[in-house]
C-alpha positions as CSV (number, residue, x, y, z in Angstrom):
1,X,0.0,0.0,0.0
2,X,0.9,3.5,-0.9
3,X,0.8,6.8,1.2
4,X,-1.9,8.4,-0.1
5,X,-0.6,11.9,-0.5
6,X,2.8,13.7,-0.8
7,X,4.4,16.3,0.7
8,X,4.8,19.2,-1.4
9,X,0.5,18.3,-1.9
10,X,-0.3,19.4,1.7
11,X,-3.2,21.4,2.3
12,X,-2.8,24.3,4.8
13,X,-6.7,25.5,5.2
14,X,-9.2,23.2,5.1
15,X,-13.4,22.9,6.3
16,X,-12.4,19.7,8.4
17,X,-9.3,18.6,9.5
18,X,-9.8,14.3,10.5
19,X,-7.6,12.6,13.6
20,X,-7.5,8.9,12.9
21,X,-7.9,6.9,9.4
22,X,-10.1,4.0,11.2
23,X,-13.5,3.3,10.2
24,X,-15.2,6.4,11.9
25,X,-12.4,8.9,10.7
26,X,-12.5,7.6,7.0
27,X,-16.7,7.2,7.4
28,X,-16.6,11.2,8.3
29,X,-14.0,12.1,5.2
30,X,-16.0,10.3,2.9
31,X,-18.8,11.0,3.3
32,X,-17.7,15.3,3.9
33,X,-16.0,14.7,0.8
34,X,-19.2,13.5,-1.1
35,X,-20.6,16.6,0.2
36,X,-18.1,18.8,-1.6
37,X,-16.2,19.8,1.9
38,X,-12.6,19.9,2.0
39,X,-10.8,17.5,4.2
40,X,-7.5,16.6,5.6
41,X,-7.0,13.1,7.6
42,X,-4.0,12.2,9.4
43,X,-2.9,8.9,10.4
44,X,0.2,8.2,12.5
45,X,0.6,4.8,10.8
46,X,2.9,4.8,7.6
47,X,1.1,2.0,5.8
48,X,-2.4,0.9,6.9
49,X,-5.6,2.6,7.2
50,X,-8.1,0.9,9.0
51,X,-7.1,1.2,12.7
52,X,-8.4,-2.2,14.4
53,X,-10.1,-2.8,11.6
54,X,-6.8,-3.0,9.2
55,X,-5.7,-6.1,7.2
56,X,-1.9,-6.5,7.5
57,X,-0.5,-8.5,5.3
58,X,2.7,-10.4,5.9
59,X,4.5,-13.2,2.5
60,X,1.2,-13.1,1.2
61,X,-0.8,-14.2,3.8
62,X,-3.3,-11.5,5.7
63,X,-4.6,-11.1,9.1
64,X,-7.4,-9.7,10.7
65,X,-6.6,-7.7,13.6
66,X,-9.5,-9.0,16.5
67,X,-11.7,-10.5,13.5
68,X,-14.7,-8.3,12.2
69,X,-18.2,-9.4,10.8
70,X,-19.7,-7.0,8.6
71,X,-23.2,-7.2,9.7
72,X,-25.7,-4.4,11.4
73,X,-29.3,-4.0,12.1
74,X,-28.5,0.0,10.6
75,X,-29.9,-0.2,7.1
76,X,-28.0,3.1,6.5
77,X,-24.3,1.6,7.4
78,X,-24.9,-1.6,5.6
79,X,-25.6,0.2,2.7
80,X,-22.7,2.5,3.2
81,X,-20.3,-0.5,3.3
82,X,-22.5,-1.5,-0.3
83,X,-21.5,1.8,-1.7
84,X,-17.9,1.8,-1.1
85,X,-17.1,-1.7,-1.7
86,X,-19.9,-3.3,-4.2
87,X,-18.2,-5.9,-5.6
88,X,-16.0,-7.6,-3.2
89,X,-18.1,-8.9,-0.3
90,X,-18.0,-12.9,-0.2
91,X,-20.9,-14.7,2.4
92,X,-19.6,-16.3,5.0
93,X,-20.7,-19.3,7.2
94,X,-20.6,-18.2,11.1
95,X,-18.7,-20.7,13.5
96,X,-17.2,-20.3,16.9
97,X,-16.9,-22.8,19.8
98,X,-15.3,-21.8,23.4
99,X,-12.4,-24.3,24.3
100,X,-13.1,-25.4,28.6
101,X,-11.2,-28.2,30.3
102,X,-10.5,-30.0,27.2
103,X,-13.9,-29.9,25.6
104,X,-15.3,-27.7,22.9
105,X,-18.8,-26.4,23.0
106,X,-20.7,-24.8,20.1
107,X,-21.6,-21.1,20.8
108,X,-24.7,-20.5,20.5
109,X,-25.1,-23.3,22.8
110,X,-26.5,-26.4,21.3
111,X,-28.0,-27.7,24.3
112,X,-27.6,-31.8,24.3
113,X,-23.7,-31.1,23.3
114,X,-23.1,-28.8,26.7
115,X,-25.2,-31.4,28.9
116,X,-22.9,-33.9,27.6
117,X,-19.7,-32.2,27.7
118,X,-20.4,-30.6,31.4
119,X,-21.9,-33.7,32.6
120,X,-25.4,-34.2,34.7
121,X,-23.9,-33.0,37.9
122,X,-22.5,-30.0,36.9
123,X,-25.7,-29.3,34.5
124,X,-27.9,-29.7,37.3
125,X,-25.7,-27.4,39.3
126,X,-25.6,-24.6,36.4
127,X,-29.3,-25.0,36.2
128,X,-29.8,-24.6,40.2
129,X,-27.4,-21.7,40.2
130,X,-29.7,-20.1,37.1
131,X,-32.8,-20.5,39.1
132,X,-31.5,-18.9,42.2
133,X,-29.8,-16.2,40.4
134,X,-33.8,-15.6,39.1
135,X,-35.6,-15.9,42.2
136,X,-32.6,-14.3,44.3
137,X,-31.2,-11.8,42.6
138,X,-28.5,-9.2,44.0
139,X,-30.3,-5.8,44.2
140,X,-26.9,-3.8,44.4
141,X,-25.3,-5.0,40.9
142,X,-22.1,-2.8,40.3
143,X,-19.7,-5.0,38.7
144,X,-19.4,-7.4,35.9
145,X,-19.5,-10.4,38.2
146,X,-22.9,-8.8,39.9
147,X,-24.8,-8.6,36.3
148,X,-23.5,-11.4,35.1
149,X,-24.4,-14.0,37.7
150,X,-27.8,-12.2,37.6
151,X,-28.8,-13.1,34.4
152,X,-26.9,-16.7,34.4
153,X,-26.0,-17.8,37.7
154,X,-22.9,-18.1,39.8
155,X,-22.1,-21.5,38.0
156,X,-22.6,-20.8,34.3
157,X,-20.6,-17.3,35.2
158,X,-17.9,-19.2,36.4
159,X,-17.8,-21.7,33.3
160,X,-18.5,-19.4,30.4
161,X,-17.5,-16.0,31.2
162,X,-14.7,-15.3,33.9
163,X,-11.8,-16.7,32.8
164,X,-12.4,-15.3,29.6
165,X,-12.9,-12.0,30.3
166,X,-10.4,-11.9,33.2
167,X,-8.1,-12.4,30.2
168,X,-9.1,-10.2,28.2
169,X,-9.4,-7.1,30.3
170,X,-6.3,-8.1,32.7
171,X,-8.7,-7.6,36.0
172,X,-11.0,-9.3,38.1
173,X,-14.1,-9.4,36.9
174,X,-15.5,-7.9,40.3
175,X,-13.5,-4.4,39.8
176,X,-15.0,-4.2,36.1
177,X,-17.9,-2.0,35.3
178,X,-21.4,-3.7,35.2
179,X,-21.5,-1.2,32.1
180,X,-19.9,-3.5,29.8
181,X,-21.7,-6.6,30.2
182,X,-24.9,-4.3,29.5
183,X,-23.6,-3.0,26.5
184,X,-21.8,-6.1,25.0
185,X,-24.1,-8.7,26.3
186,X,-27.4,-7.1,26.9
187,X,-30.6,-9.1,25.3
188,X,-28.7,-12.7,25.3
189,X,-31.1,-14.6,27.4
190,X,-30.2,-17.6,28.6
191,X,-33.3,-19.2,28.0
192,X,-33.7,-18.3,24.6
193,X,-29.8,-19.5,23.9
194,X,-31.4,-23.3,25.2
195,X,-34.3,-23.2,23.8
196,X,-33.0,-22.0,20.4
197,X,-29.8,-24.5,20.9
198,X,-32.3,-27.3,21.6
199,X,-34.3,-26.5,18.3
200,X,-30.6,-26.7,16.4
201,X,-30.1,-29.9,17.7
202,X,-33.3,-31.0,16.8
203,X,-33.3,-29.6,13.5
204,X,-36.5,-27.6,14.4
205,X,-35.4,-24.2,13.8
206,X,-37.2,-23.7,10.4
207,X,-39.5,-21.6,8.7
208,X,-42.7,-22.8,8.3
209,X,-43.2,-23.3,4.0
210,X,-40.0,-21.9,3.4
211,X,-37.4,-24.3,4.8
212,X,-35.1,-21.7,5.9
213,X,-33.6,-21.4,9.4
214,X,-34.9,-18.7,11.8
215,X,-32.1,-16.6,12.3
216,X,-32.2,-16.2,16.1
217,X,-28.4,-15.7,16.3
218,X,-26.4,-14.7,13.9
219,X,-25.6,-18.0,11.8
220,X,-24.0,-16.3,8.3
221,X,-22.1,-12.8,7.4
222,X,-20.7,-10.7,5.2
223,X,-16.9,-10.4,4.9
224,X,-14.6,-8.5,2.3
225,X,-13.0,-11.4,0.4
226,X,-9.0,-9.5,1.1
227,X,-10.2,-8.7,4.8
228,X,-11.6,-5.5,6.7
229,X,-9.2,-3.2,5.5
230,X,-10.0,-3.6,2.1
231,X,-13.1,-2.1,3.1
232,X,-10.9,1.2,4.7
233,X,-8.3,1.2,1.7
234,X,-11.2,2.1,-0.8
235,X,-12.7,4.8,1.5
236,X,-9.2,6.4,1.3
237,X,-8.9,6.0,-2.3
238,X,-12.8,7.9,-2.7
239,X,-11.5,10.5,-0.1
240,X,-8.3,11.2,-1.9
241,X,-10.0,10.7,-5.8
242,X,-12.4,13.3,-4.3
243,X,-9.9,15.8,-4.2
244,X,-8.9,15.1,-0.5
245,X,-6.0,14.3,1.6
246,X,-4.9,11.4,3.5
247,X,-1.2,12.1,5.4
248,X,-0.1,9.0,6.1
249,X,2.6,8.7,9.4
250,X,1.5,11.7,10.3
251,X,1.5,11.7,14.4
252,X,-0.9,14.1,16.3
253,X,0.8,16.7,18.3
254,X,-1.2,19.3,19.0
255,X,-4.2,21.4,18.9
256,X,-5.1,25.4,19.4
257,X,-8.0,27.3,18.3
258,X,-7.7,31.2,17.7
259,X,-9.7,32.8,20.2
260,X,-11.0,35.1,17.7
261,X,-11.7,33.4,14.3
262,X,-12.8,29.8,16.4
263,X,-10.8,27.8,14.0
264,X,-8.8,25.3,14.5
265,X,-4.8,25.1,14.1
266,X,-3.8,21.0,14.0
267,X,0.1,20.5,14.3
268,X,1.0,17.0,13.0
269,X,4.4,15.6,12.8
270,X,5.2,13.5,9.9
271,X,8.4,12.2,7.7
272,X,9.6,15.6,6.6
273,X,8.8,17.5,9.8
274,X,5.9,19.3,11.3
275,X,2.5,20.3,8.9
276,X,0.0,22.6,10.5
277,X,-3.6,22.8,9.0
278,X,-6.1,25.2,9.8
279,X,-9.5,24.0,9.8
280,X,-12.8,25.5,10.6
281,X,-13.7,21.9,12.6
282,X,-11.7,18.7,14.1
283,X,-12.8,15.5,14.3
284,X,-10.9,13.2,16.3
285,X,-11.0,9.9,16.8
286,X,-7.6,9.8,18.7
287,X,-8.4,8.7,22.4
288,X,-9.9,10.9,24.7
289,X,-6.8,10.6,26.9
290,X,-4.7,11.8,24.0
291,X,-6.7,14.4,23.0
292,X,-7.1,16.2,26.1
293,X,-3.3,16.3,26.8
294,X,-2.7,18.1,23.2
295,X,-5.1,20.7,23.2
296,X,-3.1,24.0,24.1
297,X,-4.0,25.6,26.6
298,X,-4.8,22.4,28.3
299,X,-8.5,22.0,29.4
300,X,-8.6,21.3,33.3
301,X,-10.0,17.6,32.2
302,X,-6.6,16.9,30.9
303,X,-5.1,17.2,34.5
304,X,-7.8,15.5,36.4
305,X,-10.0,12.8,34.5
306,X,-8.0,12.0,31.1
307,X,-4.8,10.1,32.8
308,X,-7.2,8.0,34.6
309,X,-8.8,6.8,31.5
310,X,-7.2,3.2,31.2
311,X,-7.0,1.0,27.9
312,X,-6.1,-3.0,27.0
313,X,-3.8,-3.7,24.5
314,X,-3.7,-6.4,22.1
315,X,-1.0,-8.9,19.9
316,X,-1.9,-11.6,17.5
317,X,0.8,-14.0,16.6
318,X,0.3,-15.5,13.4
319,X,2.0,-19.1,12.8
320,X,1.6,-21.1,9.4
321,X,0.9,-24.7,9.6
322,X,1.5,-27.0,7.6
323,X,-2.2,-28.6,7.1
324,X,-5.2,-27.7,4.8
325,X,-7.1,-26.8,7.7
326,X,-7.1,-26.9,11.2
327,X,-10.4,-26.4,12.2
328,X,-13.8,-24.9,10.6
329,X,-14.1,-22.0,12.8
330,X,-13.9,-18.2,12.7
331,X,-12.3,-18.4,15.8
332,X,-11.9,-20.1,19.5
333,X,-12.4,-19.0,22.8
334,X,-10.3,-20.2,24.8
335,X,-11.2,-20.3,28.6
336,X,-8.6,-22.3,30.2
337,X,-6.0,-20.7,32.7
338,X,-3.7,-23.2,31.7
339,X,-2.5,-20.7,28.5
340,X,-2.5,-17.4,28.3
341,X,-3.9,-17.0,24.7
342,X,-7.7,-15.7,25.0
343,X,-8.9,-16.4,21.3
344,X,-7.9,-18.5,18.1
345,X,-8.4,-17.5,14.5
346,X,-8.8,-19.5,11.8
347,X,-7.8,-16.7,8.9
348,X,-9.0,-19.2,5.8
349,X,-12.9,-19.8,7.6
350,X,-12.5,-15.9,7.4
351,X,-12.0,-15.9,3.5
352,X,-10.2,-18.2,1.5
353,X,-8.1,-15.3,-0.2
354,X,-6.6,-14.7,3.3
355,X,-4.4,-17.7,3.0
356,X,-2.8,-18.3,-0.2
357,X,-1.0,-21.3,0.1
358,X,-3.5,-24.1,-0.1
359,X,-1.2,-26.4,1.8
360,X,-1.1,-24.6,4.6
361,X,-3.4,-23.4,7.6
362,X,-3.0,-20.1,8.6
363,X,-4.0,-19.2,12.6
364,X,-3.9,-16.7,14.5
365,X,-3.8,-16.5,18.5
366,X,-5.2,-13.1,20.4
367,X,-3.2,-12.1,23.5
368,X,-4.6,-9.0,25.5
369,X,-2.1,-7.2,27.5
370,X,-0.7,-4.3,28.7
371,X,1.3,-1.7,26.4
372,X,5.2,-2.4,28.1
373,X,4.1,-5.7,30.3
374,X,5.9,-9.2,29.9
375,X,3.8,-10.3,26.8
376,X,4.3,-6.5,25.0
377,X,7.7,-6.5,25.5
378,X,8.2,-9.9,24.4
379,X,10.5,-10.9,21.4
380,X,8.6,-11.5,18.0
381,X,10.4,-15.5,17.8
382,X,9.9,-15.5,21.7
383,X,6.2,-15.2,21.0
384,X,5.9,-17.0,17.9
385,X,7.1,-20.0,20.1
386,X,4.9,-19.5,23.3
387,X,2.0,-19.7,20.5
388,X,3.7,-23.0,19.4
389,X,3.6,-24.3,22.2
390,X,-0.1,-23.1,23.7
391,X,-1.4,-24.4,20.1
392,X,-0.2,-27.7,21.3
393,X,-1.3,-27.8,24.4
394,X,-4.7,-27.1,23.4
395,X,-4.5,-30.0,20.9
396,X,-5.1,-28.0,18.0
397,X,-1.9,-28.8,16.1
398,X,1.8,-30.3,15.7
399,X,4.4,-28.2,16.7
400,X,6.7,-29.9,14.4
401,X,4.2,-28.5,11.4
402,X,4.6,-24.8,12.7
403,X,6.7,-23.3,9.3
404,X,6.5,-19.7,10.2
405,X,5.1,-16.7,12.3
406,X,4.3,-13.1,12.5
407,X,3.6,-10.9,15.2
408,X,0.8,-7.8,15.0
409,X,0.8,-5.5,18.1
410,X,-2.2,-3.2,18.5
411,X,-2.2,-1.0,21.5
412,X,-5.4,0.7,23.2
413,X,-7.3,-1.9,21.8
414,X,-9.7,-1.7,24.0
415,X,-11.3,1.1,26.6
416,X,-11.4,-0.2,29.6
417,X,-14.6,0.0,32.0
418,X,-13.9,0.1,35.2
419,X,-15.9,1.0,38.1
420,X,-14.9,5.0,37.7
421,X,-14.7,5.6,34.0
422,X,-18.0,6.4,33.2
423,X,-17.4,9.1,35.3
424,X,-14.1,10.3,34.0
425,X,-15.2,10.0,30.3
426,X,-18.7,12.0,31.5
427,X,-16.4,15.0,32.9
428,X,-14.5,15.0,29.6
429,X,-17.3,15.3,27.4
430,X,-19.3,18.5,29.2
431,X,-16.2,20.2,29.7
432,X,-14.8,19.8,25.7
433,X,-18.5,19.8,24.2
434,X,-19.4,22.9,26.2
435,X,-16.2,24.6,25.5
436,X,-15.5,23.5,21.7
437,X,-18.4,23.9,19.8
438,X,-16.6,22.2,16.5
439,X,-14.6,19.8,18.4
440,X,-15.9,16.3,17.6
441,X,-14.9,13.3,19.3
442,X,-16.5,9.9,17.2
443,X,-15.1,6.5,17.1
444,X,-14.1,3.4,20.0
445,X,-11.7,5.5,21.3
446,X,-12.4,9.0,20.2
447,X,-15.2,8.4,22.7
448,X,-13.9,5.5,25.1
449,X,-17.1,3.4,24.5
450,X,-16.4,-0.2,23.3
451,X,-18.5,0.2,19.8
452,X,-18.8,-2.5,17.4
453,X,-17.2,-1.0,13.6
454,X,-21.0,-0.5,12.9
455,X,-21.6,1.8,15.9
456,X,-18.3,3.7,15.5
457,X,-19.2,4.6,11.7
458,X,-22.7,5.4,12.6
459,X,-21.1,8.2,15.3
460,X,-19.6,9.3,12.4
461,X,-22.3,9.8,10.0
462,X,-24.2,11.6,12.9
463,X,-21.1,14.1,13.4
464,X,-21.2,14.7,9.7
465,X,-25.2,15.1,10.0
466,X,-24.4,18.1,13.0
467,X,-21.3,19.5,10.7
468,X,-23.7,19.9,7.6
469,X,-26.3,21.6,9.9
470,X,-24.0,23.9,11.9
471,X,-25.1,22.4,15.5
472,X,-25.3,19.5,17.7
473,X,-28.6,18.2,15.8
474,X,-28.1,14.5,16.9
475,X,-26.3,13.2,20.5
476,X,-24.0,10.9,19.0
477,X,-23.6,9.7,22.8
478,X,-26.9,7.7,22.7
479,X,-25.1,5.2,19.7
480,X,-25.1,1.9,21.2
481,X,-26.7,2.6,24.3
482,X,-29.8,0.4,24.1
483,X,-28.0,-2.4,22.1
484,X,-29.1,-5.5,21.2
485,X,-26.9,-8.5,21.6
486,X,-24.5,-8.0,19.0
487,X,-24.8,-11.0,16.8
488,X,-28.8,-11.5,16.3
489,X,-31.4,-10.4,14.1
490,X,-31.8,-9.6,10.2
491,X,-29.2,-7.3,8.6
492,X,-29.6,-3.7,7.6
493,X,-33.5,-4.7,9.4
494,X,-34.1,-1.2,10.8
495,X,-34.0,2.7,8.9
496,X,-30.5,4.5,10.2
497,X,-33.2,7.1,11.7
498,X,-35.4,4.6,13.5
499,X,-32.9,2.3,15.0
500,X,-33.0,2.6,18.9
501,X,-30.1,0.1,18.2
502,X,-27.7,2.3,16.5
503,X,-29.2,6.1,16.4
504,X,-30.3,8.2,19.0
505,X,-33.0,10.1,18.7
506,X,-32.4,14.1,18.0
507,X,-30.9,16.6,20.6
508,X,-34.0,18.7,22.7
509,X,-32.9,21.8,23.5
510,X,-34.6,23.9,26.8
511,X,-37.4,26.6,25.6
């Protein structure tokens, strides 16, 4: 891939200057670019767009960084991602399984397979736990443990989500907001996961007259056949074919706007030293944290509630095997405290096109960490073989048929919610909001909110919405705040403007 702009092609003044190429930054340029405004992005990275959504691509083969299924109930982004990529989107078959003591179980649950593999003792003890959790239930629920063992019982908590998510977030589950299991989990009821998982069992969970399967859960999606960022490399190309700019490792430095004009001067470092660009608004999908501490002068947030904004970091170690395939899946959950890796991919059950050699599998394992802990800081060979080794342990392959490996390292992967960030994040927003009229914060991190790709491009669309009107028409803070569970219902199903999923509902202003 190619940096999308030169040097001596700069623009110095533009209508909106864009912090971050990920999928809300590019969403807002493209779509401000459609609209005839001008519009300079920079991105710190010197080769992919994309953000966590990127495809990097290492001899041919490509990864996925965290694995991303195109699909959303907003009618409006799924025909978005129509529009910039028609021809390219391949439909794929959906398949994960979580990996506990040995023993794989289908998720959704297919309910004969997890009484088998758990046993009748510890069934009947999930099931007791269930009903007490029902009948029972903790009034004062402030964590992730609290909700959690609310809705499925201390037992089923214990199997299915703690070691997991301990793993992911690097904290006990009982120090974690009860925030995130509402968001990311919300609307998965156990009982309609059995029932549901008996009917796939039994082959019941048809149409009537049509033969098709009732899509409960999510059972198929869409996927770009070269991977997620060839979704982001074509928004870049429309942005800069538009007449725009894309400034490729270009870093964000700082930010200052003129007391008396109200625009906007963004300093960026890049190869050849520092560009400025003066824009009339900013959007910035750069983390709050970051953004706070490079506004000049610095807003009192960016002294008291910014540095205590706290985010997960992420590494995927690739290895190439030599088999046709491993396994069907998209990927693995892996809850066992025996290894430290919290998810396997499966890049081919992704697409095909991922993986070019047909003789070999292509796999890759998800480690969540800490930006400068043991894992971060490990050597790229000393990771490649602690994933040799944890592959084997799992049973999933040979070591001796390992024939390579790459390492991807994405940090701030992932806001963290702990029990005081809501907080933190809420005394960011009035003080930047109320004081920067054209400052717009959109995206996972622009707005520390864990937001599906979906969500983040619809904050996006909003901001543009607000930008084209000349005020804070829509609350882009009410995205994802009623959501579903994730990964159920029909596709582009509900209007961009009716979706309580994915739109919130225009800002009322005081008579």
């Amino acid at each position: 891939m190619s940096v999308a702009t030169k040097s001596e092609n700069r623009p110095t003044s533009v209508d909106v200057a864009i912090i971050g190429a990920g999928p809300a930054g590019l969403t807002a340029a493209y779509q401000l670019t459609q609209q005839g405004y001008r519009v300079t992005v920079i991105e710190k990275d010197s080769v992919y767009v994309g953000g966590i959504s990127r495809t990097v691509e290492h001899e041919g083969f490509r990864f996925d960084i965290g694995g991303h299924r195109f699909f959303s109930k907003s009618r409006e982004v799924v025909d978005l991602w129509n529009e910039i990529l028609p021809d390219d989107f391949i439909e794929r078959p959906r398949m994960s399984r979580i990996y506990y003591e040995g023993k794989f179980y289908s998720y959704p649950l297919r309910a004969f397979e997890a009484l088998w593999n758990l046993g009748v003792v510890r069934s009947t003890l999930c099931m007791v736990s269930y009903a007490k959790a029902k009948l029972l239930p903790n009034k004062q629920v402030r964590s992730f443990e609290d909700w959690t063992i609310n809705q499925f019982g201390q037992k089923l908590y214990s199997i299915f989500f703690k070691t997991y998510t301990e793993k992911v977030w690097g904290m006990p589950c009982d120090e974690m907001s009860a925030d995130w299991a509402a968001q990311r989990i919300k609307g998965l009821s156990l009982g309609g996961a059995v029932i549901d998982g008996f009917k796939r069992s039994l082959g019941l969970n048809k149409r009537p007259n049509d033969g098709m399967a009732t899509k409960t859960l999510l059972e198929t999606f869409r996927y770009p056949r070269l991977g997620p960022g060839m979704m982001w490399d074509a928004a870049r190309d429309k942005v800069v074919a538009g007449g725009n700019h894309v400034l490729m490792a270009h870093s964000f430095k700082q930010l200052t706007q003129d007391q008396v004009s109200g625009r906007w001067r963004l300093t960026a470092n890049g190869p050849d030293g520092d560009v400025v660009i003066d824009a009339a608004h900013v959007i910035s999908s750069a983390p709050m944290r970051e953004l706070a501490a490079r506004i000049h002068p610095l807003p009192a947030c960016a002294l008291n509630a910014a540095p205590k904004l706290k985010y997960r970091d992420f590494l995927t170690v690739a290895l190439k095997i030599r088999s046709e395939d491993l396994f069907p899946d998209n990927w693995i959950y892996i809850h066992d405290s025996k290894v430290q890796v919290g998810r396997v991919q499966n890049f081919r059950s992704w697409s095909p096109e991922m993986v070019p050699d047909p003789e070999l599998a292509c796999v890759g394992l998800e480690y969540f960490c800490f930006e400068g802990d043991g894992l971060w800081a490990s050597s790229d060979d000393e990771l490649v073989a602690l994933a040799t080794k944890e592959m084997a342990i799992l049973g999933l392959c040979d070591p001796k048929d390992v024939v390579g490996g790459a390492v991807v390292r994405q940090e701030k992967a992932y806001p963290v919610y702990d029990d005081d960030y809501a907080a933190h994040v809420e005394t960011m927003r009035s003080e930047l909001e109320a004081r920067y009229a054209t400052l717009h914060m959109v995206g996972r991190n622009g707005m520390h909110r864990y937001n599906n790709q979906d969500h983040a491009m619809m904050t996006a669309m909003l901001t543009v919405r607000n930008i084209v009107a000349g005020e804070r028409v829509y609350d882009i803070w009410g995205v994802n705040e009623d959501a579903e569970y994730h990964e159920s219902g029909t596709e582009g199903e509900q209007a961009a403007l009716a979706s309580v999923r994915d739109v919130p509902s225009r800002v009322t202003k005081a008579a």
